[in-house]
Residue frames as qw, qx, qy, qz and C-alpha x, y, z in Angstrom:
[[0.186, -0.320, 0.908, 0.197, -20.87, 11.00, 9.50],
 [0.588, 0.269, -0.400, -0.650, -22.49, 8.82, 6.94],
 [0.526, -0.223, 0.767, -0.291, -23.37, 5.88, 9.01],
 [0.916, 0.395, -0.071, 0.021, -24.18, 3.61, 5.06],
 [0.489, 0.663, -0.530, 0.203, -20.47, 4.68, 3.93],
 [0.276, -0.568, 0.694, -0.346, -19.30, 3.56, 7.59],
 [0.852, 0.059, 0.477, -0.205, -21.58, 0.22, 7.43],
 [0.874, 0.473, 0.113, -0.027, -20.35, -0.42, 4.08],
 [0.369, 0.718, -0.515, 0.288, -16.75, -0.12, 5.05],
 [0.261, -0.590, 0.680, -0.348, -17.02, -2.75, 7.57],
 [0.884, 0.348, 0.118, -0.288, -18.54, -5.22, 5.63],
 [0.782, 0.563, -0.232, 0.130, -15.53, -5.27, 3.68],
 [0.104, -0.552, 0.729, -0.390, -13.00, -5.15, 6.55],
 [0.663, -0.095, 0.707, -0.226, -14.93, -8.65, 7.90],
 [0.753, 0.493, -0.238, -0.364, -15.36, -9.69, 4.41],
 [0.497, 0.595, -0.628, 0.065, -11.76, -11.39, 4.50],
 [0.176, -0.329, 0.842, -0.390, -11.64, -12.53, 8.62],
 [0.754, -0.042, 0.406, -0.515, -14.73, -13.99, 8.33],
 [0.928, 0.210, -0.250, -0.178, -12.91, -16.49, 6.32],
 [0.178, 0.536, -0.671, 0.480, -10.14, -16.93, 8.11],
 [0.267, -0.323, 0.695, -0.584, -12.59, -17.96, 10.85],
 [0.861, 0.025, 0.122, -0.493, -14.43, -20.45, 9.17],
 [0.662, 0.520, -0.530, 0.099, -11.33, -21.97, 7.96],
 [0.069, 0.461, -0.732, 0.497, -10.09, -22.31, 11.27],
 [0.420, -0.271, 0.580, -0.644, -13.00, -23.75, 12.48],
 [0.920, 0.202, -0.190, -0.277, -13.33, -26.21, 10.28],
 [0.061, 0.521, -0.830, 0.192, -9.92, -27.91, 11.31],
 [0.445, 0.138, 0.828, -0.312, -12.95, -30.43, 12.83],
 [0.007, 0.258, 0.903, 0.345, -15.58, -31.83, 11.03],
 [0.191, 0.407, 0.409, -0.794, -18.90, -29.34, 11.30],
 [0.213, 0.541, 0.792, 0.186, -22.07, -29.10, 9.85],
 [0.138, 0.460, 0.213, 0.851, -23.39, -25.52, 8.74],
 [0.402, -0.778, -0.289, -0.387, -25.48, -24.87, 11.34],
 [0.725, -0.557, 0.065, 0.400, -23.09, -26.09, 14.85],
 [0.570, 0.074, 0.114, 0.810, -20.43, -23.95, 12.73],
 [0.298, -0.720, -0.203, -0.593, -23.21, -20.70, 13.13],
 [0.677, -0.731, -0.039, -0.082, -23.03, -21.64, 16.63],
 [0.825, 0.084, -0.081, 0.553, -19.42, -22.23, 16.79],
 [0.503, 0.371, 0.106, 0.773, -18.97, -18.83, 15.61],
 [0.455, -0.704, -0.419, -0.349, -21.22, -17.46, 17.43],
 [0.778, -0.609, -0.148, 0.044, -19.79, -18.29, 20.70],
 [0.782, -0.092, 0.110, 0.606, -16.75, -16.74, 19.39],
 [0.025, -0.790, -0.074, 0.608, -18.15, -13.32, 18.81],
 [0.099, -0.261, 0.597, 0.752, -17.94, -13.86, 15.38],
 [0.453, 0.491, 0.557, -0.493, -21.10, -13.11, 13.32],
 [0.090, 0.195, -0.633, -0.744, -22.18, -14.39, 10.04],
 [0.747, 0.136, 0.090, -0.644, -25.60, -14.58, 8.53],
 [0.692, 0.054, 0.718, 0.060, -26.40, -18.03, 7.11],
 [0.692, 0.677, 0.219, -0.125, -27.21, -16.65, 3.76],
 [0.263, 0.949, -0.166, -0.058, -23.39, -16.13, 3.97],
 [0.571, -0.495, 0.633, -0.170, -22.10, -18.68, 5.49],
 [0.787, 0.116, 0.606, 0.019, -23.48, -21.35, 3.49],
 [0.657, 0.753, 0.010, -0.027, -22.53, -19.66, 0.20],
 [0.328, -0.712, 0.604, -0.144, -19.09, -19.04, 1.45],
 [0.516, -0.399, 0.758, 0.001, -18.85, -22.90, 2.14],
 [0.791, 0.545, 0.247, 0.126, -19.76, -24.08, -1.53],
 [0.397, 0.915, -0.070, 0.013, -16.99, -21.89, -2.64],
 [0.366, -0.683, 0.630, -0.052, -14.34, -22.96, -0.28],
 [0.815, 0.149, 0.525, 0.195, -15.40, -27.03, -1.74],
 [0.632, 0.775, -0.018, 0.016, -15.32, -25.32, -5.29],
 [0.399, 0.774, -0.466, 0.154, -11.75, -24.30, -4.69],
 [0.893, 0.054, -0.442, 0.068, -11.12, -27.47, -3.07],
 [0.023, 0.399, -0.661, 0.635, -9.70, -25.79, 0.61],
 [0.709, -0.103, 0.362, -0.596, -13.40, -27.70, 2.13],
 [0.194, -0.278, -0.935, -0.098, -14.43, -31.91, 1.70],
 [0.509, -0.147, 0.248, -0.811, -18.00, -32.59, 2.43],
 [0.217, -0.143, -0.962, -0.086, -19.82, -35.68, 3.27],
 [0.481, -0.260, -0.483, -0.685, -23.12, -36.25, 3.89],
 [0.028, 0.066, -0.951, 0.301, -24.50, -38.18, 7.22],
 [0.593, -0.201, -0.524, -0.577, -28.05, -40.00, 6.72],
 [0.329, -0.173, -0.855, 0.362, -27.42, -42.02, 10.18],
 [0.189, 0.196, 0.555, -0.787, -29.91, -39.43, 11.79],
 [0.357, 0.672, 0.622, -0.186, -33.59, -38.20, 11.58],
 [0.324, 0.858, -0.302, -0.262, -31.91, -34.61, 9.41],
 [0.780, 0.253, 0.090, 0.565, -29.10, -35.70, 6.75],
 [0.257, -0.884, 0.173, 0.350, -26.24, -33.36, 7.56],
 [0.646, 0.721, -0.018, 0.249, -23.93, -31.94, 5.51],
 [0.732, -0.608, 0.153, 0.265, -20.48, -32.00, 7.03],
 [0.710, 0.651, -0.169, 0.210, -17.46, -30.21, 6.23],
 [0.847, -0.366, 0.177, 0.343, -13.99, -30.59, 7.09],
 [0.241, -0.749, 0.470, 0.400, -10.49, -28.79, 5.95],
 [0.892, 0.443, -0.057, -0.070, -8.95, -30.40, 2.79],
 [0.785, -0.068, 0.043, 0.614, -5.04, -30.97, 2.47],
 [0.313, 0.222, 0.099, 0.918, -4.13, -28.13, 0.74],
 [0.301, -0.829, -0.061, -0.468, -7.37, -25.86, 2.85],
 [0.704, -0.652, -0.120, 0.255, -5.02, -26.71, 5.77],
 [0.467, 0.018, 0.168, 0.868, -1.67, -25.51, 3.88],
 [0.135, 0.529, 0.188, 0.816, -3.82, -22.21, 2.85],
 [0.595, -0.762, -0.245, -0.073, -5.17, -22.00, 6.56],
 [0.773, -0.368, 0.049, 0.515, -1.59, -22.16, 7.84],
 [0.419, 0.005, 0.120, 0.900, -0.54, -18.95, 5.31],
 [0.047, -0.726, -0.294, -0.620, -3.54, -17.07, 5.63],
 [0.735, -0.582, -0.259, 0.233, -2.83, -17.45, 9.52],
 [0.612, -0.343, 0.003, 0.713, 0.77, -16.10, 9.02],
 [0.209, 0.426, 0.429, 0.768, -0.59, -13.42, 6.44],
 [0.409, -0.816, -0.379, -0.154, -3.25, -12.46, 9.27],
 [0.711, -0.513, -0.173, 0.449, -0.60, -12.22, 11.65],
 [0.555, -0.085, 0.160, 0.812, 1.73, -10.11, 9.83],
 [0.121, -0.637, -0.382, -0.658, -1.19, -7.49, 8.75],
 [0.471, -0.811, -0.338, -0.078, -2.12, -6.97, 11.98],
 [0.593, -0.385, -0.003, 0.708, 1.69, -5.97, 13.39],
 [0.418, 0.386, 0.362, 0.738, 1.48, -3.60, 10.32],
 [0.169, -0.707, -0.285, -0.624, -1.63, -1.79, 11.25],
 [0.583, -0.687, -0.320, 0.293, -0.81, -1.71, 15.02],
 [0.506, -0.184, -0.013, 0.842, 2.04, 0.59, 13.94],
 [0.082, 0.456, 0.537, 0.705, -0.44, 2.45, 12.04],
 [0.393, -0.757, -0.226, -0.470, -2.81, 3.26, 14.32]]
């Protein structure tokens, strides 16, 4: 077995949940790191160098807000769900759901 072709076919199988699970865990208000840990503690592993690109893209297409907080000694960047990232959380949820009944019949 070709243990690249295998690594690089599971890359792209988490490619898709691992948004799914940052989406969901943004439903609060989280900063990029405590959302590493978040995920973490959820058996769900993403590098920062992927994470944080990832969450510019989600603002870009306007499913993420972000605010700033200066009240500490670090300024944090804080993001949070948008209106319409909670409506595409809520069908990627039932899209998740309904893939997964598919492939259970599969395999």
């Amino acid at each position: 077995m070709d243990q690249t072709i295998l690594n690089n076919l599971e890359i792209e199988l988490r490619r898709g949940t691992q948004t799914l699970a940052v989406l969901s865990l943004l439903k609060t208000k989280q900063y990029g790191y405590s959302l590493l840990q978040a995920l973490e503690e959820r058996h769900v592993y993403i590098e920062a160098g992927t994470l944080y690109p990832m969450l510019r893209r989600l603002e870009t297409q306007g499913l993420l807000t972000s605010n700033w907080d200066t009240q500490e000694s670090r300024p944090r960047k804080y993001y949070e769900l948008s209106t319409m990232g909670e409506e595409v959380l809520d069908k990627l949820i039932e899209i998740y759901r309904d893939m997964t009944k598919q492939f259970a019949g599969l395999l």
